[in-house]
C-alpha positions as a printed NumPy array, in Angstrom:
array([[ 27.401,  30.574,  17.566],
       [ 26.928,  31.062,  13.995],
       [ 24.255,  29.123,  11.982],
       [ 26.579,  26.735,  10.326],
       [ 26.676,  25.324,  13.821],
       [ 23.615,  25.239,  14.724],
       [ 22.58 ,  23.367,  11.78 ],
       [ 25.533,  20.701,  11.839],
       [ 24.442,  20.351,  15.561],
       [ 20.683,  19.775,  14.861],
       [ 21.062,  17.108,  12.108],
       [ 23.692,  15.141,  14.309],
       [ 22.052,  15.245,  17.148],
       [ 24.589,  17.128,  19.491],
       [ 22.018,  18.458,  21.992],
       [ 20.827,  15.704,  24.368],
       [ 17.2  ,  17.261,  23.489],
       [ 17.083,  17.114,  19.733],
       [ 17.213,  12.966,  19.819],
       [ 14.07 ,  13.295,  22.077],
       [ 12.999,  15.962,  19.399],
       [ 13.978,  13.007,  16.326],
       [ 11.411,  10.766,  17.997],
       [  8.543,  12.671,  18.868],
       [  8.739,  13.927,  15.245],
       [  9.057,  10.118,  13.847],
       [  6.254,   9.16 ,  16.198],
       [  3.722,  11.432,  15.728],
       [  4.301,  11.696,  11.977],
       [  3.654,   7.844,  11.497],
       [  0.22 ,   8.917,  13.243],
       [ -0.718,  12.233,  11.146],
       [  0.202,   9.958,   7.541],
       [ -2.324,   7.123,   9.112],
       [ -5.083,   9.809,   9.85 ],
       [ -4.491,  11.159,   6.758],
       [ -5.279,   8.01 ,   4.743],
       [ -8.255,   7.809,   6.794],
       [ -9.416,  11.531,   5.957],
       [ -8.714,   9.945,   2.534],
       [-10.586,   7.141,   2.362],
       [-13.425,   8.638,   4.128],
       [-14.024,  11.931,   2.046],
       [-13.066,   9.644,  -1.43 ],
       [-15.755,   6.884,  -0.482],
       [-18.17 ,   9.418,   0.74 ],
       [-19.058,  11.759,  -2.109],
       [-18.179,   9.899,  -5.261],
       [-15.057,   7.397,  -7.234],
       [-14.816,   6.286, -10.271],
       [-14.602,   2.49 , -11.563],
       [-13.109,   2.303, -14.856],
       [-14.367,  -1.656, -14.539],
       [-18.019,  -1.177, -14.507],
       [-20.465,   0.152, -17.317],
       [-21.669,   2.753, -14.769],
       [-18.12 ,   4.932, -14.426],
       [-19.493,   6.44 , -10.987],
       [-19.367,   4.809,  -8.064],
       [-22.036,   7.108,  -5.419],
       [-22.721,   4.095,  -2.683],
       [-20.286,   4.161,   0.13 ],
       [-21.089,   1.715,   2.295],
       [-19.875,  -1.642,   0.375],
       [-16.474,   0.225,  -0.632],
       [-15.703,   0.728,   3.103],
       [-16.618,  -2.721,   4.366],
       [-14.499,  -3.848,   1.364],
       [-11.488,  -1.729,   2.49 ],
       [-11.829,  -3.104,   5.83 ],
       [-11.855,  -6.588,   4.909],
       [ -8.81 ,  -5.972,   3.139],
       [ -7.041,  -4.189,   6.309],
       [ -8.491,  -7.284,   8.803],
       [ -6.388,  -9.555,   6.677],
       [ -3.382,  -6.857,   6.402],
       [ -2.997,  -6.699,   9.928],
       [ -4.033, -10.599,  10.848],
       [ -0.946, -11.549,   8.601],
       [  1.232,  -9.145,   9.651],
       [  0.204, -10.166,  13.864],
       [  1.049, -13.713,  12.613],
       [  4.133, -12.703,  11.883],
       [  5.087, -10.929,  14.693],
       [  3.763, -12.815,  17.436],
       [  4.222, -16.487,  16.401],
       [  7.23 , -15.854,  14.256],
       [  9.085, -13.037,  14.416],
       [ 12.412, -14.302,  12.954],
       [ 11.299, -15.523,  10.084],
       [ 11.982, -12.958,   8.042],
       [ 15.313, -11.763,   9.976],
       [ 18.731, -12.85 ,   9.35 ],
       [ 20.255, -15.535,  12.333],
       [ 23.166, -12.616,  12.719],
       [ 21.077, -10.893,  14.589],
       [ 20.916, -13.4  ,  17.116],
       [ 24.394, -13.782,  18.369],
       [ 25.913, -11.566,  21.101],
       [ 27.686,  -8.766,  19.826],
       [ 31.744,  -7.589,  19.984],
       [ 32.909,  -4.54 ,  19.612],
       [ 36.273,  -5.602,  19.539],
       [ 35.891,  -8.003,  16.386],
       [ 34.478,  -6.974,  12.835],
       [ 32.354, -10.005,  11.375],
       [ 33.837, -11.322,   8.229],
       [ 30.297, -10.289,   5.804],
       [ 31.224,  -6.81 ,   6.622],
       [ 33.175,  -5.363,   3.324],
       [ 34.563,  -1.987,   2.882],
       [ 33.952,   0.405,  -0.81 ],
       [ 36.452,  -0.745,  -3.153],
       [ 38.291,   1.876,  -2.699],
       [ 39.237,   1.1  ,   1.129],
       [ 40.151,  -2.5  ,   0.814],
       [ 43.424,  -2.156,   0.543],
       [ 43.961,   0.09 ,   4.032],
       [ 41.194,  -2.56 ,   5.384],
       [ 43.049,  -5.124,   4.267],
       [ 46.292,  -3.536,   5.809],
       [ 44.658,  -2.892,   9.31 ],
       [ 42.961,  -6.36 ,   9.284],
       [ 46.689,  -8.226,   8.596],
       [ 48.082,  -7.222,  12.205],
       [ 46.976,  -8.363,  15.267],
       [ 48.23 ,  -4.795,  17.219],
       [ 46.506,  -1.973,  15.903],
       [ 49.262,   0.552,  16.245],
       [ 51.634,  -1.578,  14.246],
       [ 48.262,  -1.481,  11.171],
       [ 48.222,   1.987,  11.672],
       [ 52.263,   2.717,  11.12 ],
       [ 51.876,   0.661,   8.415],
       [ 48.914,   2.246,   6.489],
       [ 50.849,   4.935,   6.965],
       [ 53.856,   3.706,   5.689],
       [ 52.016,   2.732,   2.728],
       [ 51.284,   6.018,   2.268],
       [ 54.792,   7.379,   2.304],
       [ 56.322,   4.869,   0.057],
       [ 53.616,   5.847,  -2.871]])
């Protein structure tokens, strides 16, 4: 195997194992960020931040800018578990509530400019061969 292939095979996901790989990595990186910002918060509240706000331009108590920073989060996350467990299709669009068919495109779905015209080809016959021969067609008459 030569490293072209390797590579093509890791970023699509052509090994059963690197999906599992995909979402470990997406998992446990939303958790490292998160303890970062902790670290963060901790060691910037702890030895000293600035206020630009105040007369005094150094902030040195710690205390009052953590319980503020939790207040702020309580509300974060109370509005955010309002959403999600009272209503969580508020924010969603009603598409995703029908059933889905594989064998029908919805209408909203629009191709790049530049493909509307085979899309528009394909979409015309009811037999997909006979769309096919005929984007081809198109091709041979041009």
């Amino acid at each position: 195997m030569n490293l072209g292939f390797i590579i093509s095979s890791l970023i699509w996901c052509s090994f059963d194992y690197v999906l599992n790989r995909y979402f470990i990595i997406h998992f446990t990186l939303a958790l490292v960020i998160g303890l970062f910002i902790v670290i963060h918060l901790l060691v910037l509240h702890s030895f000293t931040s600035f206020n630009p706000f105040s007369s005094s331009s150094i902030i040195t108590s710690f205390l009052p800018i953590l319980y503020k920073d939790f207040f702020v989060l309580f509300f974060l996350f109370s509005f955010i578990s309002i959403l999600l467990f009272f209503e969580p299709d508020l924010l969603g669009n009603c598409v995703n509530q029908s059933f889905a068919n594989p064998l029908v495109t919805p209408v909203h779905i629009v191709p790049e400019w530049y493909f509307l015209i085979l899309y528009a080809i394909l979409r015309s016959f009811p037999n997909k061969i006979v769309g096919i021969l005929m984007t081809i067609l198109m091709f041979l008459l041009l």
